[in-house]
MARDREN-428481 format. One line per field, with one value per residue: x, y, z of N, C-alpha, C in turn. Coordinates in nm, 3 decimals. Layout:
BEGIN
nx <- X,...
ny <- Y,...
nz <- Z,...
cax <- X,...
cay <- Y,...
caz <- Z,...
cx <- X,...
cy <- Y,...
cz <- Z,...
***
This chain:
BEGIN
nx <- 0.085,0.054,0.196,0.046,0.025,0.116,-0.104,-0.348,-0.274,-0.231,-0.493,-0.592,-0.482,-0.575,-0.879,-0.854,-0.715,-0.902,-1.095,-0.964,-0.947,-1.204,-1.282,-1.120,-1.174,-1.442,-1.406,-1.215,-1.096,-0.991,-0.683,-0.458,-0.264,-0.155,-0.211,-0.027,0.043,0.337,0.526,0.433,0.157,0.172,0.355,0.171,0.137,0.011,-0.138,-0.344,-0.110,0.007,0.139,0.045,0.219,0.212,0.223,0.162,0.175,0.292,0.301,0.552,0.488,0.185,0.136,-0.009,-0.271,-0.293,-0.431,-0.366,-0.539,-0.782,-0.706,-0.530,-0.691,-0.885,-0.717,-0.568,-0.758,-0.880,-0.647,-0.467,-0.221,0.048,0.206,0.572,0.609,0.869,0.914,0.923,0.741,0.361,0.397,0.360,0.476,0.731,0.669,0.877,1.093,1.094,1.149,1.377,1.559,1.788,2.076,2.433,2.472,2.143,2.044,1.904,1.860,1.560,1.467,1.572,1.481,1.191,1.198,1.283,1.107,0.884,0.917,0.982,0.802,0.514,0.145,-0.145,-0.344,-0.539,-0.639,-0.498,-0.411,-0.233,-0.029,0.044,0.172,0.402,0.563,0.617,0.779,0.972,1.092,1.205,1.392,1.569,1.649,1.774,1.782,2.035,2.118,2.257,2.177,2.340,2.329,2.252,1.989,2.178,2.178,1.930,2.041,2.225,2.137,1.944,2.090,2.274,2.077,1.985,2.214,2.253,2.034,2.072,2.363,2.181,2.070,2.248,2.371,2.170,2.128,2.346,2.355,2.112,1.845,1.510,1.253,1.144,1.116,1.333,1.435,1.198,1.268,1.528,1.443,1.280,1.473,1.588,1.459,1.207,1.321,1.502,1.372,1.253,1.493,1.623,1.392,1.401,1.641,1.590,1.441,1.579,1.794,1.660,1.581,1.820,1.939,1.730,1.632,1.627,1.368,1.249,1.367,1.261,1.024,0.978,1.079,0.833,0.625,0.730,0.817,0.560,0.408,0.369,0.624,0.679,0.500,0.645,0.872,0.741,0.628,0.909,1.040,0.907,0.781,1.060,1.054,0.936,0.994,1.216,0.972,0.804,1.001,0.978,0.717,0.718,0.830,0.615,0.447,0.476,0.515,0.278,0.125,-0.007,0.082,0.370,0.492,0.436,0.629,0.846,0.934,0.988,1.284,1.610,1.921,2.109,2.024,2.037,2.070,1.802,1.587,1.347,1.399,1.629,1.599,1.414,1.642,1.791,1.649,1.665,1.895,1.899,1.668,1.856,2.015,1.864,1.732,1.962,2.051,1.847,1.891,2.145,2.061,1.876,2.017,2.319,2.667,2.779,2.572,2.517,2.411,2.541,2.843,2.719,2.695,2.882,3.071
ny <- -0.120,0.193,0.529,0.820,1.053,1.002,0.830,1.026,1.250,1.103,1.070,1.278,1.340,1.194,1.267,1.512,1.520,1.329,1.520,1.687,1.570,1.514,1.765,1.854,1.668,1.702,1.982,1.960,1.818,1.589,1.401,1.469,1.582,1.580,1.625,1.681,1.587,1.714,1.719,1.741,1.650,1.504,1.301,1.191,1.307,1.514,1.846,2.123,2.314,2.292,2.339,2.367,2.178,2.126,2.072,2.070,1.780,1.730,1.690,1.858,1.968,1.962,2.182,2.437,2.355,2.319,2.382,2.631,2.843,2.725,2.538,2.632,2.790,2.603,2.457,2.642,2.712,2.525,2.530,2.656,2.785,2.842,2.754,2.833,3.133,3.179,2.955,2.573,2.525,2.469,2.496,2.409,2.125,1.981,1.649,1.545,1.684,1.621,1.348,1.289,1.461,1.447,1.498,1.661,1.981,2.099,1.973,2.154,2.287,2.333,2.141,1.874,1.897,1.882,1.670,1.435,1.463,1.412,1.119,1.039,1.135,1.144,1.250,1.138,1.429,1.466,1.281,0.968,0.761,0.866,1.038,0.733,0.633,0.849,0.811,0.559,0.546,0.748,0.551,0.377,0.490,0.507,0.222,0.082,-0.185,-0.301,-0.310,-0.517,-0.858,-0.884,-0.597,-0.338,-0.079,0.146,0.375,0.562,0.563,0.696,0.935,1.024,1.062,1.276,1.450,1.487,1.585,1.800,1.960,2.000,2.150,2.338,2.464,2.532,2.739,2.963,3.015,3.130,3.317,3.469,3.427,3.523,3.422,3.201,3.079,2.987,2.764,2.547,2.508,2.374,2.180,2.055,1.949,1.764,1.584,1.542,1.580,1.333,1.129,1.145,1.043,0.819,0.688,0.619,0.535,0.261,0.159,0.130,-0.075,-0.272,-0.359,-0.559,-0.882,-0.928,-0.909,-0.667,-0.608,-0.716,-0.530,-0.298,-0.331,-0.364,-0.124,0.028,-0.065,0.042,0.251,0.364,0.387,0.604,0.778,0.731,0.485,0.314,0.237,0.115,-0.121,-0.213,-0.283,-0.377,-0.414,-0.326,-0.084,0.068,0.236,0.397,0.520,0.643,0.853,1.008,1.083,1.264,1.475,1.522,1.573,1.812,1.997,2.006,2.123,2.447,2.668,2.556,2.559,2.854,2.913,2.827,2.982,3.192,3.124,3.175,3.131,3.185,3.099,2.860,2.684,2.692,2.552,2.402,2.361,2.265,1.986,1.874,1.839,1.672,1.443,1.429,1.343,1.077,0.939,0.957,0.730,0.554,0.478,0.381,0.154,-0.015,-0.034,-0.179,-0.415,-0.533,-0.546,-0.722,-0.766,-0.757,-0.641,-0.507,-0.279,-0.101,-0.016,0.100,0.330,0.465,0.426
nz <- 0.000,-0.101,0.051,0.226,0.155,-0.108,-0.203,-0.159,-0.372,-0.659,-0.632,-0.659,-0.929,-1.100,-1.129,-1.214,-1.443,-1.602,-1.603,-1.745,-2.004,-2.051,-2.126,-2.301,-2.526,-2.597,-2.720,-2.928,-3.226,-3.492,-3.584,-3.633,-3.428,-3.067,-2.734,-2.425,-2.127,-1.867,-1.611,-1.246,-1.296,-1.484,-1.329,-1.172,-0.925,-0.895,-0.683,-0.516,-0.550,-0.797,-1.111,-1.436,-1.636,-2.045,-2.384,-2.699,-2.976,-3.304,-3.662,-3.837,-4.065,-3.967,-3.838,-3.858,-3.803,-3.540,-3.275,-3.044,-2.907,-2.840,-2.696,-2.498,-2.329,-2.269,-2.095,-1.914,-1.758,-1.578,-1.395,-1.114,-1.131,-1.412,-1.647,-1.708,-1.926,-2.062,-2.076,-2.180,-2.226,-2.322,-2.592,-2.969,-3.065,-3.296,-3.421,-3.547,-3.451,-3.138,-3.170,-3.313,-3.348,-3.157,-2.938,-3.060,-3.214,-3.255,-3.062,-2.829,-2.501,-2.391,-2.629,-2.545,-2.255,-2.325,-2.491,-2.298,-2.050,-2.191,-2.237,-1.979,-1.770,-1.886,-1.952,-2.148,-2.285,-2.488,-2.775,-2.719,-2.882,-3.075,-2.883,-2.809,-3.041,-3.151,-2.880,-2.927,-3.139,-3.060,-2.873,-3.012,-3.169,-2.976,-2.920,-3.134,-3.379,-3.434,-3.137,-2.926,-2.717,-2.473,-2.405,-2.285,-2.276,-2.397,-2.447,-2.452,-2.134,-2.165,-2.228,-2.028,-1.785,-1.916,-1.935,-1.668,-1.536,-1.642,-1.572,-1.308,-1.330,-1.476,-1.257,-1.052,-1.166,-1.238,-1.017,-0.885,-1.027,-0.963,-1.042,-1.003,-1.068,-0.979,-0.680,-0.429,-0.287,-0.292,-0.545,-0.555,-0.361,-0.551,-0.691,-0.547,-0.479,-0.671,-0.912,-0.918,-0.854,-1.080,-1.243,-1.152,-1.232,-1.518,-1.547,-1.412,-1.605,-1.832,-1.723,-1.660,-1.928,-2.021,-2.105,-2.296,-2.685,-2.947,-2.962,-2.777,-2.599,-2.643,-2.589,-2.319,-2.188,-2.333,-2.123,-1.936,-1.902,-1.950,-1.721,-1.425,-1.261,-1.008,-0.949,-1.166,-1.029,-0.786,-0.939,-1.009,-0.793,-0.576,-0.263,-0.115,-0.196,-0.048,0.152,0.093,-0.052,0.144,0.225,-0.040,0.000,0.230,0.116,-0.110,0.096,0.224,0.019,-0.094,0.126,0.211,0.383,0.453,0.229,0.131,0.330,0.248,0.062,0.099,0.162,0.065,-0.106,0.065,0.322,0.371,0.615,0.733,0.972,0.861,0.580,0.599,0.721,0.512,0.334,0.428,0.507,0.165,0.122,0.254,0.102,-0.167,-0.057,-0.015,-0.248,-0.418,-0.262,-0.320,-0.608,-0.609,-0.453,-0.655,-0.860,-0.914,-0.878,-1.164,-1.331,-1.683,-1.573,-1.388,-1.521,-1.689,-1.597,-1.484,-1.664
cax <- 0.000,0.113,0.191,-0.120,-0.016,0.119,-0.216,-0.388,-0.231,-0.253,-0.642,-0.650,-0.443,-0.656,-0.962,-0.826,-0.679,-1.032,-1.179,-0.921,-0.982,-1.292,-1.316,-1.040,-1.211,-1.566,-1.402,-1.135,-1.133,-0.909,-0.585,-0.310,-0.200,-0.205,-0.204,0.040,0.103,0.400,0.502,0.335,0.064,0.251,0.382,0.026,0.140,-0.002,-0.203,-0.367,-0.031,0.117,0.118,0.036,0.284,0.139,0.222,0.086,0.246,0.227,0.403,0.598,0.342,0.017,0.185,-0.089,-0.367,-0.286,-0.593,-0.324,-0.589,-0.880,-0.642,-0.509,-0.849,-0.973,-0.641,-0.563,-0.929,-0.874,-0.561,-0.461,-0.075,0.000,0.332,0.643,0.550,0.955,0.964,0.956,0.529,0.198,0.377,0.368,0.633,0.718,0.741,1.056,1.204,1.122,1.213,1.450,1.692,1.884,2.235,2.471,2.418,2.039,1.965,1.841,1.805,1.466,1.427,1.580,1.368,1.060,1.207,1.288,0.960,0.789,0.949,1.007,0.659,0.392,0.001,-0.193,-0.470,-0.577,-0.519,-0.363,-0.359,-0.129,0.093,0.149,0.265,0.489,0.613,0.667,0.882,1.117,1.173,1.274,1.479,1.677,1.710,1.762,1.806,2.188,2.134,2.235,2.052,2.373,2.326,2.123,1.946,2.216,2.166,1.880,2.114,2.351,2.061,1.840,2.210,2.283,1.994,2.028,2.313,2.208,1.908,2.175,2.396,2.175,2.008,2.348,2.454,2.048,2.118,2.460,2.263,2.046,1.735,1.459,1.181,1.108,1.127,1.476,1.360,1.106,1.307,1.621,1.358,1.233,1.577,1.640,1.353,1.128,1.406,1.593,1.269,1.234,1.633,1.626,1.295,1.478,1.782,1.571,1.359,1.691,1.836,1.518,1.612,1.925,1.923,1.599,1.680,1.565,1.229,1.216,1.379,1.140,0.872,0.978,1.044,0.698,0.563,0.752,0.780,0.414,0.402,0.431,0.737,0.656,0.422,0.769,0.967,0.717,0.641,1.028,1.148,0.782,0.712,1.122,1.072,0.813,1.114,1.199,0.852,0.777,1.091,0.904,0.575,0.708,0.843,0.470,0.292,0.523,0.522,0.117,0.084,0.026,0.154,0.482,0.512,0.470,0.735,0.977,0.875,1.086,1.399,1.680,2.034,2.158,1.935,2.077,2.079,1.701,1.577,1.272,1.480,1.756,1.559,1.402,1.715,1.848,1.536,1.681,1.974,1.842,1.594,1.923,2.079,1.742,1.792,2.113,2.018,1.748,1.977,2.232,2.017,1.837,2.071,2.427,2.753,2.797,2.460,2.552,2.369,2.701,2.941,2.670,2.602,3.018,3.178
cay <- 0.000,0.308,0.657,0.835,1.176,0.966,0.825,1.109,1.300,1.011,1.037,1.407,1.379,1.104,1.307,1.619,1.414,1.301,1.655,1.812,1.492,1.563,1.887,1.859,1.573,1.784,2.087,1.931,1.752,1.547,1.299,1.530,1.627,1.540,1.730,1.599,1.707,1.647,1.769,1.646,1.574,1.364,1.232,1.146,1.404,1.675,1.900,2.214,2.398,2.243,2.417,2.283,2.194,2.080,2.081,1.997,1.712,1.725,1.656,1.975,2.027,2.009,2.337,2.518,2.277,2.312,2.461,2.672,2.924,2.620,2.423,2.753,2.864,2.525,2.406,2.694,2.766,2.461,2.528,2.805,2.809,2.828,2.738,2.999,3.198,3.126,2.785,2.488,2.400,2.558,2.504,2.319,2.057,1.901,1.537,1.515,1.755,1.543,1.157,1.310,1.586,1.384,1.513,1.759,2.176,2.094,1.927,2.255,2.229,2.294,2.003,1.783,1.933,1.849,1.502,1.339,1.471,1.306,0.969,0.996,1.141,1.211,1.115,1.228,1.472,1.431,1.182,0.898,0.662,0.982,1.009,0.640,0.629,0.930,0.714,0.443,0.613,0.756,0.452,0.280,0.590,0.499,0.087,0.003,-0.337,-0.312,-0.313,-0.659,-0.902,-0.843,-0.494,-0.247,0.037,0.247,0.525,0.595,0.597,0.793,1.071,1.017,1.096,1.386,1.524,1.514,1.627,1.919,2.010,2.039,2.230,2.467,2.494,2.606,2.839,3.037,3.010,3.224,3.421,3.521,3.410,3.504,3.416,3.097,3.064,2.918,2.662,2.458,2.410,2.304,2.007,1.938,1.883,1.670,1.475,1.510,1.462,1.233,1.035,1.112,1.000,0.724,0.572,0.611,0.448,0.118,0.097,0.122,-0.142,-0.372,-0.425,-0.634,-0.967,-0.893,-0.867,-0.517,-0.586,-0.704,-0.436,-0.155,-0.399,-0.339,0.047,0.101,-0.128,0.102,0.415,0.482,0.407,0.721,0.741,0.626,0.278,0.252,0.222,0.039,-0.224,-0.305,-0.325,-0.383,-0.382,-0.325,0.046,0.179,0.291,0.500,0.626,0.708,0.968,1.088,1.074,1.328,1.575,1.601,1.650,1.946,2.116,2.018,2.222,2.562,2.728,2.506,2.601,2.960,2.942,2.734,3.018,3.287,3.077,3.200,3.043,3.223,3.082,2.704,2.621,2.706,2.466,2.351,2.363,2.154,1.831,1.796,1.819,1.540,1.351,1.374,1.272,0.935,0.933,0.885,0.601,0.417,0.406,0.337,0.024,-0.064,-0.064,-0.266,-0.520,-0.599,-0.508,-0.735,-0.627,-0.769,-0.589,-0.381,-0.070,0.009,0.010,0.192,0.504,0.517,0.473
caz <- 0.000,-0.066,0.130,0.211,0.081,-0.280,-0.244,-0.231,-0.509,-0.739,-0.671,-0.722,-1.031,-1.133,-1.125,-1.267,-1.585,-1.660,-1.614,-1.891,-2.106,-2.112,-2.177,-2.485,-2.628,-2.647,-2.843,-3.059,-3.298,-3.533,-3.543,-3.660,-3.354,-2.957,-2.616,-2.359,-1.995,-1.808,-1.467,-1.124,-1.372,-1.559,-1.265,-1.081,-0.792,-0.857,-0.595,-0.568,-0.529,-0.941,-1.250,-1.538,-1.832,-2.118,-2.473,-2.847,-3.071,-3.416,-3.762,-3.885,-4.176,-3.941,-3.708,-3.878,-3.746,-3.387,-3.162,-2.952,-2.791,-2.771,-2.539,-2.366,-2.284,-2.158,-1.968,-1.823,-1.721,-1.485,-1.273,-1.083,-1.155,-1.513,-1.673,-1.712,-2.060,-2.167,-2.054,-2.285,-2.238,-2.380,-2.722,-3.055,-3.058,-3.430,-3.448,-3.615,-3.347,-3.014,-3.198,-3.405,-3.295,-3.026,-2.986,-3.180,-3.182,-3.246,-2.920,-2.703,-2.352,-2.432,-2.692,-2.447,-2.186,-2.385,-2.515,-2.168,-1.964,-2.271,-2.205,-1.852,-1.679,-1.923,-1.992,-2.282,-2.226,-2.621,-2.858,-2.677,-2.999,-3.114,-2.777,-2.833,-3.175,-3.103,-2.805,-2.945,-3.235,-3.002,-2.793,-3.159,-3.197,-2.867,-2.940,-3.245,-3.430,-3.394,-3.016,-2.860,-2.624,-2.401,-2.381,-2.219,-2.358,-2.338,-2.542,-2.326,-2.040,-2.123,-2.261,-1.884,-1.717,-1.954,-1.924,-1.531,-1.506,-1.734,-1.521,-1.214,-1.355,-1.470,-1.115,-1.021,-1.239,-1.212,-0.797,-0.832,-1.150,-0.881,-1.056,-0.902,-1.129,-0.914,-0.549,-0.453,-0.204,-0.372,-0.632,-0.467,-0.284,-0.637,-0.769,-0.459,-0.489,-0.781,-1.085,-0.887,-0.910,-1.258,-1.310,-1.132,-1.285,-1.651,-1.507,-1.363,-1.715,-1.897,-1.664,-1.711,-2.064,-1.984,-2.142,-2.418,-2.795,-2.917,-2.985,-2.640,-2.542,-2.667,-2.501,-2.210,-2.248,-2.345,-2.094,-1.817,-1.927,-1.961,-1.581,-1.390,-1.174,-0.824,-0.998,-1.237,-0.885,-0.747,-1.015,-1.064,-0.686,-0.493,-0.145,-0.107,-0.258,0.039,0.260,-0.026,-0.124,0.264,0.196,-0.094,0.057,0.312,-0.012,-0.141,0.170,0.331,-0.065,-0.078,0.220,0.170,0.473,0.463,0.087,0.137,0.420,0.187,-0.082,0.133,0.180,-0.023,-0.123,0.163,0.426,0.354,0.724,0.761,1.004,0.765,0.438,0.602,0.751,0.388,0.197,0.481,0.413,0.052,0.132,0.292,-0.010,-0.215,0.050,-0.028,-0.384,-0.453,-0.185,-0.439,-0.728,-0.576,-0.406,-0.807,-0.994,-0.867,-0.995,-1.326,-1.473,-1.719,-1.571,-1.302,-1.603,-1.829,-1.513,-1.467,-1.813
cx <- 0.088,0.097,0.039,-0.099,0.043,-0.037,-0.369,-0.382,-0.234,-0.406,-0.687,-0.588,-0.505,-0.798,-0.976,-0.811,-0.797,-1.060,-1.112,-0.940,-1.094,-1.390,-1.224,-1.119,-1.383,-1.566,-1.314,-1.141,-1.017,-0.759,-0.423,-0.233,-0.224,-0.165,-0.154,0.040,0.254,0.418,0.479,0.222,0.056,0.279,0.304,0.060,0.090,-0.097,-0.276,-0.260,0.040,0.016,0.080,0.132,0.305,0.182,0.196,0.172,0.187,0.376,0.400,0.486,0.215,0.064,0.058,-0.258,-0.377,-0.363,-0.488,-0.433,-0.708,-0.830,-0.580,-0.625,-0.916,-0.903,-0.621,-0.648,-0.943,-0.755,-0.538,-0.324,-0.044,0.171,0.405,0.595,0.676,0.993,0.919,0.811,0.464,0.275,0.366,0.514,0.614,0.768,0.911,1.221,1.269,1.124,1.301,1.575,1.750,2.033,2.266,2.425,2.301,1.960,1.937,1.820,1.689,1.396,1.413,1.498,1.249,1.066,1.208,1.170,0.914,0.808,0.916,0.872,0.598,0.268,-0.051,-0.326,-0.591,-0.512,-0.448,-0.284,-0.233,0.015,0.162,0.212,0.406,0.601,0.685,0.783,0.998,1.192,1.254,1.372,1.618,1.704,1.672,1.791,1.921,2.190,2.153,2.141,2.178,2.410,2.249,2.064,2.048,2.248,2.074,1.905,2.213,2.262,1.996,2.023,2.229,2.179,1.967,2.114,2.348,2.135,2.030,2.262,2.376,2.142,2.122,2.379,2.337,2.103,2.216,2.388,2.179,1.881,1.610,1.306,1.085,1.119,1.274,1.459,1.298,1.173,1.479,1.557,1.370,1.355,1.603,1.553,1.290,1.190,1.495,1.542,1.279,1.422,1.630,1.494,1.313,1.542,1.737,1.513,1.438,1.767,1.754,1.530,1.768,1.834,1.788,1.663,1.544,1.417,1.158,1.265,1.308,1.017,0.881,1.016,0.934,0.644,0.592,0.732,0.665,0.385,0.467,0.527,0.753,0.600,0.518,0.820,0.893,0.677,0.786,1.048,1.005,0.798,0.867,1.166,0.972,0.922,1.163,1.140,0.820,0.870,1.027,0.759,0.589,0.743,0.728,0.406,0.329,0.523,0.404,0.069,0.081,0.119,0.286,0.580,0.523,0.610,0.927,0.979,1.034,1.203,1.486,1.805,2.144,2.132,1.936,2.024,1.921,1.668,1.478,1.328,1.565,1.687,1.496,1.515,1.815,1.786,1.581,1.788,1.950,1.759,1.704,1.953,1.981,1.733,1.877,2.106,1.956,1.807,2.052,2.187,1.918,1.938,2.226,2.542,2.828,2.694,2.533,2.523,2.473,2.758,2.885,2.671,2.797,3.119,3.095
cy <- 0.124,0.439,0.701,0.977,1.115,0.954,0.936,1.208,1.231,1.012,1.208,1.397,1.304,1.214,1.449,1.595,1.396,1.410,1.694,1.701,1.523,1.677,1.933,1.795,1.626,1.917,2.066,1.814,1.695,1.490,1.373,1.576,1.541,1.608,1.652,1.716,1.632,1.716,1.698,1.595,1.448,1.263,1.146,1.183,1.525,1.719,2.012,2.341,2.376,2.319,2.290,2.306,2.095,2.177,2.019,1.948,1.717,1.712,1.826,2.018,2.054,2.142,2.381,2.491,2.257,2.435,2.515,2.729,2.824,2.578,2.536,2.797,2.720,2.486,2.510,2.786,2.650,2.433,2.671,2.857,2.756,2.766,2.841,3.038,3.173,3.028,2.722,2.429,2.519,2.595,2.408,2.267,1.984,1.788,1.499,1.534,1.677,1.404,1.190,1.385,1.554,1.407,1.605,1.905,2.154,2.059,2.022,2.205,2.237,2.181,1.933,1.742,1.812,1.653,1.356,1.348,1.373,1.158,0.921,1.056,1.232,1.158,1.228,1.340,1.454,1.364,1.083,0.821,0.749,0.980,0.895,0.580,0.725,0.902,0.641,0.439,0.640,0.685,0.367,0.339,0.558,0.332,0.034,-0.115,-0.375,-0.345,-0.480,-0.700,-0.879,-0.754,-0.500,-0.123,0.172,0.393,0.641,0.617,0.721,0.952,1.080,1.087,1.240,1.513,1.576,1.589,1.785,1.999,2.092,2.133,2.385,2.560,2.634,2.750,2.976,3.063,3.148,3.368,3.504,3.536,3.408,3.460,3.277,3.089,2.937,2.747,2.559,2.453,2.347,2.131,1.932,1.854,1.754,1.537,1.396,1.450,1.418,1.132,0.999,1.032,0.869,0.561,0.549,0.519,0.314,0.087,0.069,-0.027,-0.282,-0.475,-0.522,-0.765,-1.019,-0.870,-0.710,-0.517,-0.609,-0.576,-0.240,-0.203,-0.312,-0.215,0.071,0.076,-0.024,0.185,0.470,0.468,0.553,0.668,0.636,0.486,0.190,0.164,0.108,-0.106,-0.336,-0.381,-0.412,-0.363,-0.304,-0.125,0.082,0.247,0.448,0.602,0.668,0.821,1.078,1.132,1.232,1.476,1.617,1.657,1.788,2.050,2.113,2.123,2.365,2.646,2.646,2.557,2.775,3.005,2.906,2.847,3.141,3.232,3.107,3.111,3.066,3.162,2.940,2.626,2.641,2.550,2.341,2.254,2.204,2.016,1.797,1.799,1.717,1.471,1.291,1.316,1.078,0.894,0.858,0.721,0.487,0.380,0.356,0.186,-0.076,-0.119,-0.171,-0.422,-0.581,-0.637,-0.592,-0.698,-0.608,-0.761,-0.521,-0.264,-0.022,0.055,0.097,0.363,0.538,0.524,0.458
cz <- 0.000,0.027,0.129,0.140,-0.093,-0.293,-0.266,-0.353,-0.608,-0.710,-0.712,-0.898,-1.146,-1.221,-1.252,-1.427,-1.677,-1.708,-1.775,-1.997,-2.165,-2.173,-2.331,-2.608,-2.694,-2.747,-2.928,-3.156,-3.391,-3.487,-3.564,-3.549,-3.184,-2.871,-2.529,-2.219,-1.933,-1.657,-1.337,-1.190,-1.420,-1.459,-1.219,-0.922,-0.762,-0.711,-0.670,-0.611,-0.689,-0.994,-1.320,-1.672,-1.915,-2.287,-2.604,-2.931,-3.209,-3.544,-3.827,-3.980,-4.147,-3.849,-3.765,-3.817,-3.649,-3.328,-3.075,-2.874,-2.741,-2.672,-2.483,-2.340,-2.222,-2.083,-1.844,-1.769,-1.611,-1.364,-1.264,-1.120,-1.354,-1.549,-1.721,-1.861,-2.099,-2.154,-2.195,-2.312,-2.355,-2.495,-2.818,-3.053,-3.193,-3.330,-3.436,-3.463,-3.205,-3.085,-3.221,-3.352,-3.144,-3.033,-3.034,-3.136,-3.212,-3.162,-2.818,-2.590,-2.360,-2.506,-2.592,-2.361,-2.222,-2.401,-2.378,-2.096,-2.067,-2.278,-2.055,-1.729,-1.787,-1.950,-2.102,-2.244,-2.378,-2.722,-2.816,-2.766,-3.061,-3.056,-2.821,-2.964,-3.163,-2.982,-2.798,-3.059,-3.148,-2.909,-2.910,-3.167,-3.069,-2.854,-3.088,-3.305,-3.409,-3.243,-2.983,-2.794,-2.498,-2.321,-2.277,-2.338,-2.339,-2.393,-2.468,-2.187,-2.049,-2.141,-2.141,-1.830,-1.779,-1.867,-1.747,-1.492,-1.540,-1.657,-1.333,-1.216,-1.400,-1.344,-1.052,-1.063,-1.210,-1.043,-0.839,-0.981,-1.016,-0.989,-1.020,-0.954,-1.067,-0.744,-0.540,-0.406,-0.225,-0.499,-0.642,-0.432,-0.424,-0.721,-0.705,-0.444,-0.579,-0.899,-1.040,-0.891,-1.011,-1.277,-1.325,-1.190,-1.457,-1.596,-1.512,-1.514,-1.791,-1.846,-1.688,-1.855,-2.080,-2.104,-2.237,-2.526,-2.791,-2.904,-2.868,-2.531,-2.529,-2.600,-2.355,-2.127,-2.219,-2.221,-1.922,-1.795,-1.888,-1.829,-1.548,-1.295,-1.099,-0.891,-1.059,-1.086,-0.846,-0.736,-1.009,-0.885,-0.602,-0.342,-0.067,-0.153,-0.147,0.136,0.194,-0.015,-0.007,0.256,0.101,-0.101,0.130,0.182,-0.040,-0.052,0.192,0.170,-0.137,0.038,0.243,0.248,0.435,0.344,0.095,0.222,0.342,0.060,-0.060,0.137,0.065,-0.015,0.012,0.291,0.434,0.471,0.823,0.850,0.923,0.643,0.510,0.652,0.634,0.315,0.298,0.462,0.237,0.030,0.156,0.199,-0.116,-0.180,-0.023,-0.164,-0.463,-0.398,-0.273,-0.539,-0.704,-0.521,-0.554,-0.864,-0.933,-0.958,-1.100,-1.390,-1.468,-1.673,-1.494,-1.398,-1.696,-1.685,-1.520,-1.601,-1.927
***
């Protein structure tokens, strides 16, 4: 059984999901395109305190066929927090761009952005037959026929790691920027928590594919992926991952809580040793401890995934 504040957020996000389904699927219309969220949405954490970010798939030639103000006028007519206006959501994404443009001076941190949420926590809000064609393209795109059965997926590893490692670094660099466009605090936790989630539930689906030829190995991709995070985690390891998710149980409730959230809102980079601040980012510390435990107790230490995370 899981946490009670996962379980509640997984029943609000539940609920919510439906709502914008069914409010997309009553004013739009047609196959050329599809509406994705990712986020705590994606995740199945959200609350009342998450944004929403959410963007439209489509093949370079339908851009012109994309309902931008229909789906901005009914999504963000149902949450109260919206997504940043130069972030990487609430736009048209080509095809080509998120299967395709992996790597090289064309891979944007934005692409990226866009490309990993869309693997690693998203659900469809329109169109799913769409999502999972689009899906299922760029998991082909990351094992291809060449791939062994004594592999791993590790193309997909080394892009889930990048892309981590990416998201960290920029954290950094915005902190001493003196960025203030976000609250420092809450997103410090979410680094510590939320896309360490998201990293680590790439890492195990990547890991998963061990000893599968490719076709088994995109099986079992799809079969994970479309799980949100925490169900990924809790599918692969089971009852052996609640030690864990009680760590990240305690992450949602205290940044579900408004008061706690407003208090975590004032905390600046300066203010490290806040008493609040600092027992969740020891919490995330021990959050690590417990996954790394995880890994090691599946995974012994001739799978490929050690030798694919270190060289």
């Amino acid at each position: 059984m899981l946490p009670a504040t996962i379980t509640t957020n997984q029943n609000y996000t539940a609920a919510r999901l439906a709502e914008m389904r069914n409010a997309l699927s009553d004013q739009l219309h047609g196959s050329a395109f599809c509406v994705v969220v990712t986020g705590s949405f994606g995740r199945h954490e959200a609350s009342e305190q998450s944004d929403l970010d959410y963007f439209i798939i489509g093949r370079e030639v339908d851009r012109d066929l994309a309902p931008h103000q229909a789906v901005s006028e009914i999504l963000e007519g149902m949450v109260t927090k919206k997504a940043a206006i130069d972030g990487p959501f609430s736009s048209y994404v080509p095809a080509e761009e998120l299967v395709n443009r992996i790597g090289l001076d064309g891979d944007t941190n934005s692409i990226t952005t866009r490309r990993l949420l869309f693997l690693l926590e998203c659900e469809w809000l329109y169109n799913e037959t769409g999502k999972r064609a689009f899906f299922d393209e760029l998991i082909a795109n990351y094992v291809t026929e060449t791939v062994t059965r004594e592999s791993i997926a590790r193309f997909l590893v080394n892009d889930v790691i990048r892309y981590y490692r990416t998201i960290s670094v920029d954290f950094e660099i915005k902190t001493r920027e003196g960025d203030a466009r976000k609250a420092w605090a809450p997103r410090r936790l979410k680094l510590v928590f939320s896309r360490k989630m998201l990293y680590f539930g790439g890492i195990i689906a990547a890991a998963e594919t061990a000893d599968r030829d490719y076709v088994g190995k995109r099986a079992k991709l799809s079969e994970l992926l479309q799980l949100p995070p925490i169900i990924r985690v809790q599918t692969v390891f089971g009852d052996k991952s609640l030690p864990a998710l009680e760590l990240y149980d305690r992450f949602l409730r205290e940044l579900s809580d408004p008061d706690v959230r407003k208090r975590l809102e004032k905390v600046g980079p300066n203010d490290r040793t806040d008493k609040e601040l600092r027992s969740l980012l020891d919490a995330g510390k021990q959050f690590s401890r417990e996954l790394i435990k995880l890994m090691n107790d599946r995974y012994g230490p001739d799978h490929p995934i050690h030798e694919a995370l270190l060289m």
